[in-house]
N, C-alpha and C positions, 0 to 999 in steps of 0.2 A: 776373253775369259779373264776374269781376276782372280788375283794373286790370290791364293789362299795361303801362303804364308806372312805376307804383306796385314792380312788381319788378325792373324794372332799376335804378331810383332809389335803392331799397335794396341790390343787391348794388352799386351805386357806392359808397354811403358806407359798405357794409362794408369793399370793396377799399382806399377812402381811408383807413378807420381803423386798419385792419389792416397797411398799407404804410408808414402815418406814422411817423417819430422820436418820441421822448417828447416832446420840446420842442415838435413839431407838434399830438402831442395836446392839451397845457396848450392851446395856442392856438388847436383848437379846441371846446376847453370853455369856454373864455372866448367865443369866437364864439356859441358856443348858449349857454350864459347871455343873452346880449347879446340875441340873438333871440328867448328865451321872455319877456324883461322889454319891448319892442319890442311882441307881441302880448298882453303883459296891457296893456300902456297903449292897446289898440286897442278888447281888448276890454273894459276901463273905460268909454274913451270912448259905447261900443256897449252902455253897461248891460249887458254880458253878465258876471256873476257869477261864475258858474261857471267860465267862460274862464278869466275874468281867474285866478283861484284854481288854474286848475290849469297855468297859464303859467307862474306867481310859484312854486307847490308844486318846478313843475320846476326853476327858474331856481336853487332853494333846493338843490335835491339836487346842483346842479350846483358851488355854491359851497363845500357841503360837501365833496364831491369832490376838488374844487381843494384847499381845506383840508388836507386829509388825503395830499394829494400832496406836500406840500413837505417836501422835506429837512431835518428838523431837525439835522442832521450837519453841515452845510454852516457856519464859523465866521462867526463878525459876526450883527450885527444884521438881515439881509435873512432870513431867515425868520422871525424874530418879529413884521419888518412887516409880513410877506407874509398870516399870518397874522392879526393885525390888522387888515388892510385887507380881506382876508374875513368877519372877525367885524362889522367896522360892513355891509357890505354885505350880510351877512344877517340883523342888525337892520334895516336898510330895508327889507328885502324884507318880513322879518315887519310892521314899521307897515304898510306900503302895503298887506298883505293886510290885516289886522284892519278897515282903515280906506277901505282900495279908494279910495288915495292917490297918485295920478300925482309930485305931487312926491318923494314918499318912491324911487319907481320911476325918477325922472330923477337922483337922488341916487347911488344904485346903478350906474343907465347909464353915469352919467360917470362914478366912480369906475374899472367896467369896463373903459370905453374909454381910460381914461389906461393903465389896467394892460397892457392889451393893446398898446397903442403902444408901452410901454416894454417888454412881452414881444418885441415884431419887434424892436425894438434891442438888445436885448440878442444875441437869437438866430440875428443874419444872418450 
């Protein structure tokens, strides 16, 4: 029998997704980044391999994503750090897979969560 909570859940976070600003969205991909690298360090912890791998795989797609979101139009120097600070962030992510490496993942984390702090400042 299926979830029937499992489908409300989802047409929540389609309505959310679907509803959000651009600016909402960036913030939250950066939130699920932040949550798949969250449960690969759980699942590290937990020898769970495969988890781990497919938590980081995501967190990877996710930073791509970001990557490829930013406005290279936009004059100055803030998109080429912007991008930068996604290219070392998915260098960590790739160590910490190869290596099934929490520091490499808490490297990433923080990186994240500074971006994301300065994404709600920027965008209130």
């Amino acid at each position: 029998m299926a979830n029937p909570y499992a489908s409300h859940k989802n047409d929540y976070l389609r309505n959310q997704v679907m509803s959000a600003s651009p600016n909402k969205l960036i913030e939250m991909l950066i939130e699920g980044a932040i949550k798949s690298i969250k449960k690969a360090e759980m699942a590290i912890g937990d020898k769970k391999i495969e988890a781990a791998n497919n938590e980081i795989v995501h967190a990877q797609d996710i930073v791509d994503e970001l990557k490829f979101s930013v406005n290279k139009e936009i004059e100055g120097d803030i998109p080429q750090q912007l991008i930068s600070t996604y290219d070392v962030v998915e260098q960590e992510l790739i160590q910490a897979n190869i290596h099934k490496d929490k520091n490499h993942l808490e490297i990433a984390l923080t990186m994240l969560n500074e971006l994301l702090d300065a994404w709600k400042q920027i965008t209130k």
